[in-house]
ZAMARGU-4260 file (C-alpha; in steps of 0.2 Angstrom, whole numbers, plus 5000, padded with zeros to 4 digits):
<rodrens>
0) 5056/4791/5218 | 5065/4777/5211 | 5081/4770/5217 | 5091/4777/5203 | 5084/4796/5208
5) 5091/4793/5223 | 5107/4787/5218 | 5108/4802/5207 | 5103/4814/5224 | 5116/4805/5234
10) 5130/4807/5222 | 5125/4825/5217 | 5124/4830/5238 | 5140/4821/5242 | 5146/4835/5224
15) 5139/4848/5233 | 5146/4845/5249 | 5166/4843/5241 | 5165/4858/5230 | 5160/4868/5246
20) 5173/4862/5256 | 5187/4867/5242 | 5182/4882/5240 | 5175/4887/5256 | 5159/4891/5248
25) 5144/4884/5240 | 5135/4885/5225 | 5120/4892/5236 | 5104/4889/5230 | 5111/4882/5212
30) 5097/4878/5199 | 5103/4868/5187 | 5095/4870/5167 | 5083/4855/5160 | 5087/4853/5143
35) 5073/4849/5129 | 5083/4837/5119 | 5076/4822/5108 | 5087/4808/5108 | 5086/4792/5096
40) 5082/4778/5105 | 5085/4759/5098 | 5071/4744/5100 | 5072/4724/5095 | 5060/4720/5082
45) 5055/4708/5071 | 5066/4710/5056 | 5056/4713/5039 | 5057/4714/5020 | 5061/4731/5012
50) 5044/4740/5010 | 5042/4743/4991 | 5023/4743/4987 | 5007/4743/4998 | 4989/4743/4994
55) 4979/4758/5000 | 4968/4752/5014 | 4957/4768/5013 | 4953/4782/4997 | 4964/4798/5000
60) 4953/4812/5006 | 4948/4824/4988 | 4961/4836/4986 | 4962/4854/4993 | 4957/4869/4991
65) 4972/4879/4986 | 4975/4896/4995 | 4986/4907/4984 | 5004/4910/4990 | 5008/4928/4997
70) 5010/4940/4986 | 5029/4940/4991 | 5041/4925/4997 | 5051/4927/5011 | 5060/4910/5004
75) 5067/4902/4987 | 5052/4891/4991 | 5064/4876/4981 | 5049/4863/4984 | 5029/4863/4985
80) 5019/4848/4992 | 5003/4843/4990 | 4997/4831/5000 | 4982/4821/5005 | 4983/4810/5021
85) 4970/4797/5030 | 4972/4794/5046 | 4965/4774/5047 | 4953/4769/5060 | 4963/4759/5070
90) 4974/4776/5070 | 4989/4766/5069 | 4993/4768/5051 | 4992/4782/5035 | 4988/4782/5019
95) 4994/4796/5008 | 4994/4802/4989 | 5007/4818/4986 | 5012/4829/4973 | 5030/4836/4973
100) 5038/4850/4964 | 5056/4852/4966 | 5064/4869/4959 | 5083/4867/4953 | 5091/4882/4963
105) 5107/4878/4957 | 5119/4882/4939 | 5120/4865/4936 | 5110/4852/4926 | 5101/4838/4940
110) 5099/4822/4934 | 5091/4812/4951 | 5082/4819/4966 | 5086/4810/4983 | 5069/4807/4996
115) 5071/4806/5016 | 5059/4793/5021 | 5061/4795/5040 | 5048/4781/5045 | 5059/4766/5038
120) 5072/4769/5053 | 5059/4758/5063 | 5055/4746/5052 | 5068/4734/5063 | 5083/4735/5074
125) 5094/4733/5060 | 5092/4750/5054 | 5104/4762/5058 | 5094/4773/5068 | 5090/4760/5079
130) 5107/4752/5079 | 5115/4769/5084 | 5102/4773/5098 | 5100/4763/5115 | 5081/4759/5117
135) 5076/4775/5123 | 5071/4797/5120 | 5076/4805/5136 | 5067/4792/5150 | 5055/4785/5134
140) 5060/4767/5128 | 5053/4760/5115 | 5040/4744/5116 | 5038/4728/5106 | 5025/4739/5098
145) 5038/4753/5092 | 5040/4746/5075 | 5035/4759/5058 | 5039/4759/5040 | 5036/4767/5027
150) 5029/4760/5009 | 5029/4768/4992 | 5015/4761/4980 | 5017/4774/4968 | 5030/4786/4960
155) 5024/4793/4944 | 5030/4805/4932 | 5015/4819/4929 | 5012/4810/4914 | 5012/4794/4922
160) 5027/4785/4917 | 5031/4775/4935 | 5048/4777/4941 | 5048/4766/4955 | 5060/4753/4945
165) 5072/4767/4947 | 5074/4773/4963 | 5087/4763/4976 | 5090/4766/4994 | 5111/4774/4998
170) 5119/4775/5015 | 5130/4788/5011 | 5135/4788/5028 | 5139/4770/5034 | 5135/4758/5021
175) 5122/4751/5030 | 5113/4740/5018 | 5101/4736/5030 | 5094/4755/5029 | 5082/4763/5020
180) 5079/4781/5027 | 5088/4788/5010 | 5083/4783/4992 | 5090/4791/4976 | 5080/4792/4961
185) 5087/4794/4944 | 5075/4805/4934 | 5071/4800/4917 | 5076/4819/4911 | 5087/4830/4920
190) 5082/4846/4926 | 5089/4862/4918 | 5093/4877/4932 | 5079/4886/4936 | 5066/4873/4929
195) 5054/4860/4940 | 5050/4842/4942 | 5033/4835/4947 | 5029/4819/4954 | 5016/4809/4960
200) 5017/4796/4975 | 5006/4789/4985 | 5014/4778/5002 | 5009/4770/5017 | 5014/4773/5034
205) 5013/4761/5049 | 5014/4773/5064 | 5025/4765/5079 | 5021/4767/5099 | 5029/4781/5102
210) 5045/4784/5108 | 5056/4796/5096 | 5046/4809/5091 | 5033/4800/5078 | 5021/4789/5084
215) 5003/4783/5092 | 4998/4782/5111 | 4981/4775/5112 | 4972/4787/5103 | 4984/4801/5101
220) 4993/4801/5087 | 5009/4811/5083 | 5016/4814/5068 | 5031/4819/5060 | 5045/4816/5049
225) 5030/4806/5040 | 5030/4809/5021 | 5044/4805/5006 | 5056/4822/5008 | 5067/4832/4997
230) 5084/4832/5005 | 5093/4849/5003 | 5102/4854/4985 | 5114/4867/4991 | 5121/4879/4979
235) 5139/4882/4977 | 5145/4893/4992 | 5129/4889/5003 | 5136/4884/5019 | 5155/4884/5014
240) 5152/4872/4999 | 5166/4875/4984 | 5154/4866/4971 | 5132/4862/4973 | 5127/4846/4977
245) 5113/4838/4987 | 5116/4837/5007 | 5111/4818/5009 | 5111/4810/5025 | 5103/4793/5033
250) 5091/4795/5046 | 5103/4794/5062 | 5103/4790/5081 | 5107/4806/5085 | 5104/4818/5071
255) 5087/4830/5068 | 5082/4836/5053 | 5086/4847/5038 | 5076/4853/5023 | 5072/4866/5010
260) 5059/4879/5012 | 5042/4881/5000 | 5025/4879/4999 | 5014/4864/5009 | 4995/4860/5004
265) 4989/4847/5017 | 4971/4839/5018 | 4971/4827/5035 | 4957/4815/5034 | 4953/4810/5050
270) 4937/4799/5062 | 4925/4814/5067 | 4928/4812/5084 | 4946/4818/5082 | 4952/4834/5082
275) 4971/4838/5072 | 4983/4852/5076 | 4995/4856/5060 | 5009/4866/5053 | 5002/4883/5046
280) 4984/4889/5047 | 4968/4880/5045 | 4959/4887/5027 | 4942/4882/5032 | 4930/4872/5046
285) 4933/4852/5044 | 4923/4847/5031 | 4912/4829/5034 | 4915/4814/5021 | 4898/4810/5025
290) 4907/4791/5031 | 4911/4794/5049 | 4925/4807/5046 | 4929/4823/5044 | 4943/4832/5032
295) 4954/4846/5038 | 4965/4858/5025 | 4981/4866/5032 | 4990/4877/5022 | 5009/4886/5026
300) 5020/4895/5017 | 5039/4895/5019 | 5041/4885/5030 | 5053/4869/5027 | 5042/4854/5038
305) 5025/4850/5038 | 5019/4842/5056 | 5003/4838/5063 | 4993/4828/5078 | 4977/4823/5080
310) 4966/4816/5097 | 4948/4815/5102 | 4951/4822/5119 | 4963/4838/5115 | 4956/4852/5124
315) 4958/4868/5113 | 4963/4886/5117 | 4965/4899/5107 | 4970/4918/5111 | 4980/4932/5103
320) 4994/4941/5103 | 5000/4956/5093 | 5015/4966/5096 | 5032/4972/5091 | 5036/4963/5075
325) 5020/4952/5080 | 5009/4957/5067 | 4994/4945/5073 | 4995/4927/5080 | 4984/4917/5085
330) 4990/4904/5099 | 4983/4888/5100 | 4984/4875/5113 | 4980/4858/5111 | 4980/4851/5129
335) 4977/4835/5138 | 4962/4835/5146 | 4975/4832/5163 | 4981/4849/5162 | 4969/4860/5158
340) 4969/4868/5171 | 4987/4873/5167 | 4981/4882/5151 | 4986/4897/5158 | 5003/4893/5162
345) 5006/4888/5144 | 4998/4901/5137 | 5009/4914/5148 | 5024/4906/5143 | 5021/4906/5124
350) 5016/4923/5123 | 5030/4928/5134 | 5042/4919/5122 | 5035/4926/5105 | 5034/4941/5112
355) 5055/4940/5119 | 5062/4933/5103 | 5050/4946/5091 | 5058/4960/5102 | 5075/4954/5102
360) 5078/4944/5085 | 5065/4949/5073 | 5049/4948/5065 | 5038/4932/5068 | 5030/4934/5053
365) 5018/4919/5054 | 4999/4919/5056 | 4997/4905/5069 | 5008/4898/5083 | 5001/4880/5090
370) 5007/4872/5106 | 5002/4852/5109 | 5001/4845/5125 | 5004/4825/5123 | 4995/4812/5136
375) 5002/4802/5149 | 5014/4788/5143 | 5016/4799/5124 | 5032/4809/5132 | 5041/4800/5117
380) 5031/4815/5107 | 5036/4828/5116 | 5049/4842/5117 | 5049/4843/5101 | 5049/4858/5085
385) 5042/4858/5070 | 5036/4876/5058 | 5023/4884/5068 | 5018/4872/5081 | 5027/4864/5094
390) 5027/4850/5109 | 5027/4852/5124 | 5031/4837/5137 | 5017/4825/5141 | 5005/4830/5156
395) 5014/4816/5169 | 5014/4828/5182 | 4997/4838/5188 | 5009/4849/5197 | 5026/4853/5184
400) 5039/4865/5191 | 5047/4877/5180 | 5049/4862/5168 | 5033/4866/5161 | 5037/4886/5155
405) 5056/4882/5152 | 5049/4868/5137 | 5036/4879/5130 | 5051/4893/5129 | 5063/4882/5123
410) 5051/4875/5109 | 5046/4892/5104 | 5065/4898/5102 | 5067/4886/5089 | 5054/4895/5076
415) 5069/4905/5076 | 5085/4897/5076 | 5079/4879/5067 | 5062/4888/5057 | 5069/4903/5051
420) 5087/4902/5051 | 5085/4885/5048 | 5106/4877/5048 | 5108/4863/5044 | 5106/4847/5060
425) 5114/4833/5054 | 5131/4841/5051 | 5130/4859/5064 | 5117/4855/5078 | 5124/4868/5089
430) 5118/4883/5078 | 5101/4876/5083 | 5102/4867/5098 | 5115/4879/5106 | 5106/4896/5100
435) 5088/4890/5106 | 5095/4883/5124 | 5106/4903/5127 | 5089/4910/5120 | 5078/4900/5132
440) 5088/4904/5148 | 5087/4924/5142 | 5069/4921/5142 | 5067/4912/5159 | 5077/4923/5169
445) 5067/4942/5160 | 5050/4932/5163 | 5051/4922/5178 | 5067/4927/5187 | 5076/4908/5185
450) 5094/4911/5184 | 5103/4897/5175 | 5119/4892/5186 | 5133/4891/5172 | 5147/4887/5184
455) 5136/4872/5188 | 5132/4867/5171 | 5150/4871/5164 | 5155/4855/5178 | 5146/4844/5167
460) 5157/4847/5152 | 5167/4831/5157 | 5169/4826/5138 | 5171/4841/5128 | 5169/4838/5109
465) 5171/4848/5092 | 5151/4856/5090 | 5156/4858/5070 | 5154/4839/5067 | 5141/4828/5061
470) 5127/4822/5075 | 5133/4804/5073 | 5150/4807/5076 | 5148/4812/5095 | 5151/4796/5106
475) 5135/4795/5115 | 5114/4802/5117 | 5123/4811/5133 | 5138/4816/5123 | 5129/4823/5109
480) 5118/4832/5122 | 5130/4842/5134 | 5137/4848/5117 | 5127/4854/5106 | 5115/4861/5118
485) 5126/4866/5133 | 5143/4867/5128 | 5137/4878/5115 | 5128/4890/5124 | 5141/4893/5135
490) 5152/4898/5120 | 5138/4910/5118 | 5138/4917/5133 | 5158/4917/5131 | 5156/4928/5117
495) 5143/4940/5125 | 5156/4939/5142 | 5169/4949/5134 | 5157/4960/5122 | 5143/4965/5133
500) 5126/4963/5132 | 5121/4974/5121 | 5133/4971/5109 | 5127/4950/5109 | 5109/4956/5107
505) 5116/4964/5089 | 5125/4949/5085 | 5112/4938/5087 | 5099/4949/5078 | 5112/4953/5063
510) 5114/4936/5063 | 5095/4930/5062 | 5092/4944/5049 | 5104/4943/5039 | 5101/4922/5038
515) 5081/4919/5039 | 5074/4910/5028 | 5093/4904/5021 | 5104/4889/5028 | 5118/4896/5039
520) 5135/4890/5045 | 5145/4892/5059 | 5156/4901/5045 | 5144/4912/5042 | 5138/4917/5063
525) 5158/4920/5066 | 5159/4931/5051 | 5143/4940/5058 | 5154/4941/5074 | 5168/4948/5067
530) 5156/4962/5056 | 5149/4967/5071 | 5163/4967/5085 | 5175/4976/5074 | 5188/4960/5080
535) 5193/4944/5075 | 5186/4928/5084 | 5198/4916/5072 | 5207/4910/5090 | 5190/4909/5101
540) 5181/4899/5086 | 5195/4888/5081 | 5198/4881/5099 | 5178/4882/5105 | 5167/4877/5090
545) 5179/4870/5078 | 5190/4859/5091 | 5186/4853/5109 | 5195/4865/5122 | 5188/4874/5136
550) 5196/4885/5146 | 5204/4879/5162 | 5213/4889/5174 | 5222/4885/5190 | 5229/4887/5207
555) 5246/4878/5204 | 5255/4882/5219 | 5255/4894/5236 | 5269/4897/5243 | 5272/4910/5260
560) 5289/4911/5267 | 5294/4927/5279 | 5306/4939/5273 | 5314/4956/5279 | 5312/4970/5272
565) 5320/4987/5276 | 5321/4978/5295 | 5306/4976/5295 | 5298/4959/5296 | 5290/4953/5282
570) 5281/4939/5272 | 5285/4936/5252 | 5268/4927/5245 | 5272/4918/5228 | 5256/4910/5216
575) 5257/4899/5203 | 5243/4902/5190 | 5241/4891/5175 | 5231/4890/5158 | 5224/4870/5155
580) 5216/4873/5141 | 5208/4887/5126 | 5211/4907/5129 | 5194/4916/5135 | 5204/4931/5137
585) 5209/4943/5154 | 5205/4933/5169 | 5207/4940/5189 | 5216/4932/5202 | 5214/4938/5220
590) 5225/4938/5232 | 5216/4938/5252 | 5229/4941/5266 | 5227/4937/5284 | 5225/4955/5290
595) 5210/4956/5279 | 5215/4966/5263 | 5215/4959/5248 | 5225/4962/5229 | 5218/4959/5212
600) 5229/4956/5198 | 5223/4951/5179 | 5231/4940/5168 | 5230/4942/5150 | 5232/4924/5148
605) 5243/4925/5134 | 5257/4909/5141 | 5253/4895/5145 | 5260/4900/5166 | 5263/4913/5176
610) 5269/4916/5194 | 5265/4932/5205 | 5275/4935/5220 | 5267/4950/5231 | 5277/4955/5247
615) 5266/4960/5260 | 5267/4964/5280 | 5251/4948/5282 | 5254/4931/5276 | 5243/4927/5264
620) 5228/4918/5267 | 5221/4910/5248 | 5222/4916/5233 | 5208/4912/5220 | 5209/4912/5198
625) 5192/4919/5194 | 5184/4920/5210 | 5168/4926/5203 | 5167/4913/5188 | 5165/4925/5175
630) 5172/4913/5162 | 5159/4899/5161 | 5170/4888/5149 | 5181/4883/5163 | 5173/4868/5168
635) 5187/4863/5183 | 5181/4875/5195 | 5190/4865/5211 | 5207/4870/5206 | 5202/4889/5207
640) 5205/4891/5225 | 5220/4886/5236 | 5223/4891/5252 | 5241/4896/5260 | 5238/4885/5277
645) 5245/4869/5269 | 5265/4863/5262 | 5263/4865/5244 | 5265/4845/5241 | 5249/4844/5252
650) 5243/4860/5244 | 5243/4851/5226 | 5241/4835/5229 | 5224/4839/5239 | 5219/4849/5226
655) 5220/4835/5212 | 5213/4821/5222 | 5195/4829/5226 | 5196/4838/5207 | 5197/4818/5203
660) 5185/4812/5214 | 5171/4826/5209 | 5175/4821/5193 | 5170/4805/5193 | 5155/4806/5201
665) 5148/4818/5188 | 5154/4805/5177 | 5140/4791/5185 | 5127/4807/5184 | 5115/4806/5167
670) 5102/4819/5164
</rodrens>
């Protein structure tokens, strides 16, 4: 354990220990949720030129085979790629010829396309993916070998005019000069609605050590996010928008990913030895080039991201699973040899989270589902989603807690709320993020009996933000994190507090079918919740999503002084209760007397205060605001609970000092 673990056990102990003696009673045995989150982390490098052109270092592997698309789309399917790859022998770099199609969706005439090309935010630590992250993904930091690019040698018109003369890198977002994650290309004719465009390219990528997301580690190799991409052309009333336009973004410190669905055609070209996981299914056995390598062909419909990884020393598993809206999947695990015997641990938890999410959401109607477990030292690759196939965390540990099951889960949930229902990540993370972490806890606790501890987690929210907003915009890695993954799940549960259960599982299934296969907005879920409540949630969304509030309530004052009453002696009990923050709605307060009984009152919480005066024959012993912490928004649980012993300027001023205290020492804590 290194001394920063047990800085962070100390300061969590001496937590426990406070809380417990505020409110006269623990947390019990609290078990606190591990996030999957990829953070974007920043690396010095040696500055270089803008990458324009490259010479292949090996011939593309021949091009594919074709499988004919299903009969019927589930998607627009807006573009279709066909792609050859080589993986290089050093297994440090690609080369890769594509053909692009792009569909205009929109009403409009499009005169210029826009390409993501994800790999350029390594090229140095100008770049403002590196400039906007701090060296590290979760506890990976990047090396002096962390450095990628991306280099186009080709971009041709079908009929072989070359428009590389034309096409400039933007920063829309910044106006960094310096980045080139986002290039515009004015087409030489403008496409009519409804009509294509076909290109040609053909680039090279030099793969960093990985560290975020993409990336080699000896001879394992991840990649994603690896080929020029279509950004998003989003048609007039997609999403809120008033008039189409493309959705262009830079390649940022804390944003993900967001693109349209269609049709990939991938051959991987690879040293015999290896063996590749991909996006989609696998058309036939590898095929040798008769040179020392062998060529596999992946194909996957509707789907919006092609991914894939290759290794010599993956270990492969492959089972079943057919069910309720599970028409047939195959699950494949691609292990490191370290935990193989874990294999049925991984297994258990994907089939259990297919099978959860088909139940409760929908259909998974996918032919394949493949699970990748990186090596020691490649954690940088893990925790990570992609259409059909996800990663797991890397196989540090021979003996993984619960952290093992709750990433394969987590994973998993996001074939749903990032593959299918696939909102967009630079500008709304939380309808990802957020859906996939309440999704995940569901799962853990009907599978494996792990209770998430919300009051627990809701103490983390020390910096509440806006989860409508763009990724960048959040202050920090951390900031972005207790958000769009926490923050947001406990507006869900919010929601599903004052509904009921059964009324959430319709929401969230209206939701998901009424937006697969489209781009969603948090416009579009609250409307879903108003549909199906019968209510309007303008209040609840305005101050949770849309603005930072939580919902706070407290003990302000006690205060017991004896009275008579009909000659009889008496004691007049008086409570200050007050609202710091949003409106969740009715919340209890309970009022314990000496003699042993106790009086519930509810609060509809509609002011801003209220005082409660009870005359009773016992003094009054505490009273409590939520005793029971059904509102997981408040995130100030300390000032829930006051007892009647002390004068009230001791009373409040006790109060205040340990809520500060506590405060600040989950302020030093990071996770």
């Amino acid at each position: 354990m290194t001394p920063r673990h047990v800085k962070r056990l100390l300061l969590f102990t001496l937590t426990a220990v406070l809380l417990g003696l505020s409110i006269q009673q623990g947390f019990g045995h609290a078990w606190q949720s591990q996030y999957t989150y990829a953070f974007a982390p920043a690396a010095k490098a040696v500055p270089q030129s803008v990458p324009t052109s490259a010479k292949p270092p090996a011939p593309p592997p021949a091009a594919p085979d074709v499988p004919e698309a299903k009969p019927q789309a589930l998607s627009k399917r807006v573009v279709e790629y066909h792609i050859n790859v080589a993986l290089q022998n050093d297994a440090r770099s690609l080369y890769g010829e594509q053909t692009v199609t792009w569909t205009n969706p929109g009403k409009k005439t499009v005169s210029e396309l826009y390409f993501h090309l994800y790999p350029n935010a390594f090229l140095n630590d100008k770049s403002t993916f590196m400039k906007e992250s701090k060296g590290k993904l979760r506890e990976d930091k990047a090396t002096s070998a962390s450095q990628g690019y991306m280099k186009l040698s080709a971009l041709d018109t079908m009929e072989g005019e070359s428009l590389l003369p034309r096409l400039h890198y933007v920063q829309p977002d910044d106006g960094n000069t310096d980045d080139f994650t986002l290039a515009k290309l004015k087409l030489p004719a403008p496409v009519a609605p409804g009509k294509s465009v076909s290109l040609s390219m053909s680039f090279e990528v030099k793969l960093p050590e990985v560290f975020a997301r993409m990336g080699y580690s000896g001879s394992f190799v991840m990649v994603g996010q690896w080929f020029p991409k279509l950004a998003v052309y989003e048609t007039a009333g997609m999403r809120g928008r008033t008039s189409e336009g493309w959705n262009i973004h830079q390649y940022h410190g804390n944003s993900e990913f967001y693109s349209d669905f269609g049709i990939y055609s991938v051959n991987i070209q690879v040293p015999e030895s290896y063996t590749v996981a991909g996006t989609g299914f696998q058309t036939k056995a590898p095929v040798s080039t008769g040179k020392g390598d062998h060529v596999y062909q992946f194909y996957a419909d509707d789907v919006h991201d092609f991914a894939w990884a290759a290794s010599p020393d993956f270990v492969y598993v492959e089972d079943t699973l057919s069910g309720t809206g599970i028409p047939g999947v195959r699950i494949k695990l691609y292990l490191d040899p370290a935990h193989e015997a874990l294999k049925d641990r991984y297994m258990h938890a994907a089939k259990s989270a297919l099978t959860k999410y088909a139940q409760w959401y929908g259909d998974y109607p996918y032919s394949t589902l493949s699970v990748i477990v990186p090596p020691k030292g490649a954690n940088g690759a893990g925790g990570m989603e992609y259409p059909t196939l996800v990663t797991a965390f890397a196989a540090e540990n021979d003996n993984p807690g619960y952290s093992l099951e709750r990433t394969v889960v987590h994973e998993i949930g996001h074939q749903y709320w990032y593959g299918m229902a696939a909102s967009n990540e630079f500008e709304e993370a939380w309808l990802d993020e957020g859906f996939t972490s309440y999704a995940e806890d569901k799962v853990m606790e009907s599978e494996y009996g792990v209770i998430p501890n919300l009051a627990l987690e809701a103490s983390y929210m020390t910096d509440p933000a806006p989860l409508k907003q763009p990724s960048w915009a959040y202050n920090s890695h951390n900031h972005y994190a207790e958000n769009v993954y926490m923050r947001a799940k406990l507006v869900l549960v919010g929601i599903e507090n004052q509904i009921g259960t059964r009324m959430m599982q319709k929401v969230m299934r209206t939701y998901f079918q009424k937006y697969k296969f489209k781009h969603p907005s948090s416009g579009d879920f609250q409307r879903v919740v108003e549909q199906v409540t019968k209510q309007k949630w303008h209040d609840y969304f305005n101050q949770f999503v849309y603005h930072d509030q939580m919902a706070d309530f407290s003990i302000e004052t006690v205060q017991v002084r004896p009275i008579e009453q009909d000659g009889k002696p008496m004691y007049e009990s008086s409570v200050l209760v007050k609202k710091n923050g949003g409106n969740i709605g009715p919340v209890p307060l309970v009022m314990q007397f000496k003699d042993g009984t106790s009086i519930t009152k509810e609060w509809d919480a509609q002011d801003s205060h209220i005082q409660y005066k009870v005359v009773h024959d016992s003094p009054l012993a505490w009273a409590a605001v939520d005793s029971e912490y059904r509102n997981v928004l408040d995130n100030k649980h300390i000032n829930n609970f006051m007892l009647a012993e002390l004068p009230e300027t001791k009373q409040t001023r006790w109060n205040l000092s340990i809520a500060k205290l506590i405060e600040g020492l989950l302020g030093t804590l990071s996770w």
